[in-house]
MDAnalysis code that builds the backbone (N, CA, C; Angstrom):
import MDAnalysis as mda
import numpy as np

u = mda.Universe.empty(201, n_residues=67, atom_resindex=np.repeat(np.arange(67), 3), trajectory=True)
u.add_TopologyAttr("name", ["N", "CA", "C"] * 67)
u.add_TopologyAttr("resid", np.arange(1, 68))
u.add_TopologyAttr("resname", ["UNK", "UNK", "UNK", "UNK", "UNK", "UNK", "UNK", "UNK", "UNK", "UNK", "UNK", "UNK", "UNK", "UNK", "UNK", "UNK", "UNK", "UNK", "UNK", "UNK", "UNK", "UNK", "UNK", "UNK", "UNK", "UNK", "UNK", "UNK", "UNK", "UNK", "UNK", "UNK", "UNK", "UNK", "UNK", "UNK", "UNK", "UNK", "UNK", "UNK", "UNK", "UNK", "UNK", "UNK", "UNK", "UNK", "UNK", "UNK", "UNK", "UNK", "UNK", "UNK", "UNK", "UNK", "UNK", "UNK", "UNK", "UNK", "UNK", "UNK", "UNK", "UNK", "UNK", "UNK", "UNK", "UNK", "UNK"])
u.atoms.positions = np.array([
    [-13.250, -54.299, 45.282],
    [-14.095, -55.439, 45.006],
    [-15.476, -55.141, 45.580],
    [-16.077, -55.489, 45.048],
    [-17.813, -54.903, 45.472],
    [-18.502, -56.415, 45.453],
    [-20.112, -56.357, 45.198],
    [-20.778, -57.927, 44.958],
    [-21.879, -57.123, 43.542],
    [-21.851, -57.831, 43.160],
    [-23.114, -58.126, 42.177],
    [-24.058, -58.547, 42.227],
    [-25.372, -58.218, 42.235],
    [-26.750, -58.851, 42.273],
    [-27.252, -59.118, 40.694],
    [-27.393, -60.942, 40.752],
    [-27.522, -60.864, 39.752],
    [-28.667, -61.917, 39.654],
    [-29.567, -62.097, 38.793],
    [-30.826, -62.896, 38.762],
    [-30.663, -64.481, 39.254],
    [-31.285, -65.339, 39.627],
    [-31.133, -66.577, 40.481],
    [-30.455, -67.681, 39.335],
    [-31.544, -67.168, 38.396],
    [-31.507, -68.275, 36.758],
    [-30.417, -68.103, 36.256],
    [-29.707, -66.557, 36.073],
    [-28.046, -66.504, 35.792],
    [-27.141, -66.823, 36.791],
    [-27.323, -67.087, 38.430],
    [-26.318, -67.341, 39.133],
    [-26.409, -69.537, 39.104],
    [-27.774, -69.872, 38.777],
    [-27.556, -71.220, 38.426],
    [-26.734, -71.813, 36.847],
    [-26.831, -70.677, 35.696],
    [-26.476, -70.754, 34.719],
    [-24.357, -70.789, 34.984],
    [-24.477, -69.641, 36.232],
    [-23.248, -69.516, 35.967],
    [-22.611, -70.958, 36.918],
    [-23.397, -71.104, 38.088],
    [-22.831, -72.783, 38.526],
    [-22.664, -73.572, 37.827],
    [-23.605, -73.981, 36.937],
    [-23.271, -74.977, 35.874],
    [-22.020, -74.739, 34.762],
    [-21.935, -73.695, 34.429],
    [-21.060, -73.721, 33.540],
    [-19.544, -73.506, 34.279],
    [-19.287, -73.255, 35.644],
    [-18.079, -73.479, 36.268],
    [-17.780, -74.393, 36.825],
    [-18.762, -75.558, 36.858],
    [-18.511, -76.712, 37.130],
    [-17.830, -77.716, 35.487],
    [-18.527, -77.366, 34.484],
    [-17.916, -77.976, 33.272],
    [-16.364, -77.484, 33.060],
    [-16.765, -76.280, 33.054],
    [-15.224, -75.213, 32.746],
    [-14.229, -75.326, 34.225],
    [-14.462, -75.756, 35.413],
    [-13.598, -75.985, 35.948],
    [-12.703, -74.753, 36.822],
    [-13.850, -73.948, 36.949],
    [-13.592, -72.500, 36.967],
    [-14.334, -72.490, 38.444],
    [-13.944, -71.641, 39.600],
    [-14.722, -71.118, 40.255],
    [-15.813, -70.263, 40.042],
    [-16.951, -70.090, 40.501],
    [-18.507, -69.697, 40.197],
    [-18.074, -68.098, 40.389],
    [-17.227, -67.481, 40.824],
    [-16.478, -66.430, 40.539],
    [-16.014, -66.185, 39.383],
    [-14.758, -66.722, 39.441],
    [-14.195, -66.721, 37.823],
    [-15.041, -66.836, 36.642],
    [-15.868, -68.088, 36.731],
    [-17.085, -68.157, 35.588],
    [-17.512, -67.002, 35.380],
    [-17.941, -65.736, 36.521],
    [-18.702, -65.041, 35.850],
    [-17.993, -63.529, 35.859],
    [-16.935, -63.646, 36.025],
    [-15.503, -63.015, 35.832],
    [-15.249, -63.068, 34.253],
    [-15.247, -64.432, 33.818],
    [-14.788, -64.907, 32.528],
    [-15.683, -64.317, 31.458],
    [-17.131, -64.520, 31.861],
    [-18.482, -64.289, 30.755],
    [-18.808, -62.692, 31.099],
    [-17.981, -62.107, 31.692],
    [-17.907, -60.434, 31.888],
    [-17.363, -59.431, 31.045],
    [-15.876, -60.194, 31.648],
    [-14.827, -60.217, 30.179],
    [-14.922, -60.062, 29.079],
    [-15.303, -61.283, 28.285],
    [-15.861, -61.624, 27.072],
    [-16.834, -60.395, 26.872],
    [-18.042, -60.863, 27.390],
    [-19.233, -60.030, 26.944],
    [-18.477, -58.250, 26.571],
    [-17.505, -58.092, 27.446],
    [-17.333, -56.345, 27.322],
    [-16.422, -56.426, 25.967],
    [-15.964, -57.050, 26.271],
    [-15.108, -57.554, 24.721],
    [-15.726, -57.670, 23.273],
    [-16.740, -58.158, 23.987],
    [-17.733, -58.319, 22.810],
    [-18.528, -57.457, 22.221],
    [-18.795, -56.722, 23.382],
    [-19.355, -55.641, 22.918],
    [-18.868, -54.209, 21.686],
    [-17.207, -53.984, 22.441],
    [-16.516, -53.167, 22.176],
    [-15.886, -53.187, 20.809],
    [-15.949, -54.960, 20.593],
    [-15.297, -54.936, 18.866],
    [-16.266, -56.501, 18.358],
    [-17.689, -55.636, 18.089],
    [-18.796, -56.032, 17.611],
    [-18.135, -57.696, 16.304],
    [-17.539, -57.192, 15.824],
    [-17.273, -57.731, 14.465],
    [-15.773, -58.901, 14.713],
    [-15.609, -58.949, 16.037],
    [-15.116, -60.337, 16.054],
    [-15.537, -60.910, 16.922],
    [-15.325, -62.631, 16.729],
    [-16.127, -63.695, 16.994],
    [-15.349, -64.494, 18.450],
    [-16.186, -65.246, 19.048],
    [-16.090, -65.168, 20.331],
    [-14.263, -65.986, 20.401],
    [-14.097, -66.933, 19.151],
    [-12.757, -67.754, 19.322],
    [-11.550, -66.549, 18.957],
    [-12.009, -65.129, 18.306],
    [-11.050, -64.501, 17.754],
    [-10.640, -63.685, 19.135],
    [-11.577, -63.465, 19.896],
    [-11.449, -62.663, 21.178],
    [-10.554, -63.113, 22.142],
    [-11.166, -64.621, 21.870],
    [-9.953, -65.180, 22.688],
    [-8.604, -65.538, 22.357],
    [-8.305, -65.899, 21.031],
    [-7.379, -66.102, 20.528],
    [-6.317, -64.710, 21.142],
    [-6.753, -63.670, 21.209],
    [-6.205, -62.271, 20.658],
    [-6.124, -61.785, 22.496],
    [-6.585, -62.789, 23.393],
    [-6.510, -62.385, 25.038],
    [-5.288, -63.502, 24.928],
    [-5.319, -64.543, 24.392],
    [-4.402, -65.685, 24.959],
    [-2.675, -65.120, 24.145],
    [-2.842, -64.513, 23.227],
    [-1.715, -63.798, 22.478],
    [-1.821, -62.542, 23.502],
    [-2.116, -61.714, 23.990],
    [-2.098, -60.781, 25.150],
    [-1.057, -61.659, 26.301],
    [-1.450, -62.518, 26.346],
    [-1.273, -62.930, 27.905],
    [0.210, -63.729, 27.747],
    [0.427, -64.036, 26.713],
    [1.339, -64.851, 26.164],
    [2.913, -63.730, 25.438],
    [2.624, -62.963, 25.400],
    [3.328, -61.830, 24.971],
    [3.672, -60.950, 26.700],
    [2.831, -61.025, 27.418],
    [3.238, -60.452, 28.995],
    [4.234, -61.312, 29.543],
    [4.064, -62.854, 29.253],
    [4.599, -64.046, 29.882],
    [5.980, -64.397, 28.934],
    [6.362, -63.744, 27.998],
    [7.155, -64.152, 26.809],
    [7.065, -65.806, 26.851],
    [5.633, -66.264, 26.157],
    [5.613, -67.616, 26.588],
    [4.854, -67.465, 24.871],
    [5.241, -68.897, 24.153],
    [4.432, -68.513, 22.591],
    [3.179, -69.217, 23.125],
    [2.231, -68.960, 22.316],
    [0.850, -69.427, 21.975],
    [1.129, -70.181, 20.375],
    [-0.089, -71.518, 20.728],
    [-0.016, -71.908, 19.659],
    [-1.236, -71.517, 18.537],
])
């Protein structure tokens, strides 16, 4: 585990949005890390397909269905 230096305006961006999402200001930017590398790597799907396709990941580890 290391730290990240990251601009003031993205560490207020990321408070706010882990306060809606309910997420620690960690996790928040844990979560939008994720994604983003995700995003990067398979350009041509969309941010609900990414997730759809982590929550079927995670759900297939857990033998738990997704709806």
């Amino acid at each position: 585990m290391g730290l990240v230096k990251i601009d003031d305006s993205l560490h207020q961006d990321v408070r706010r949005a882990s306060a809606v999402m309910c997420r620690s200001i960690n996790a928040q930017a844990e979560f939008w890390m994720k994604i983003g590398m995700l995003a990067e790597a398979n350009p041509t799907l969309a941010f609900t397909d990414i997730v759809k396709t982590q929550l079927q990941m995670v759900a297939a580890e857990t033998n738990a269905e997704v709806a």
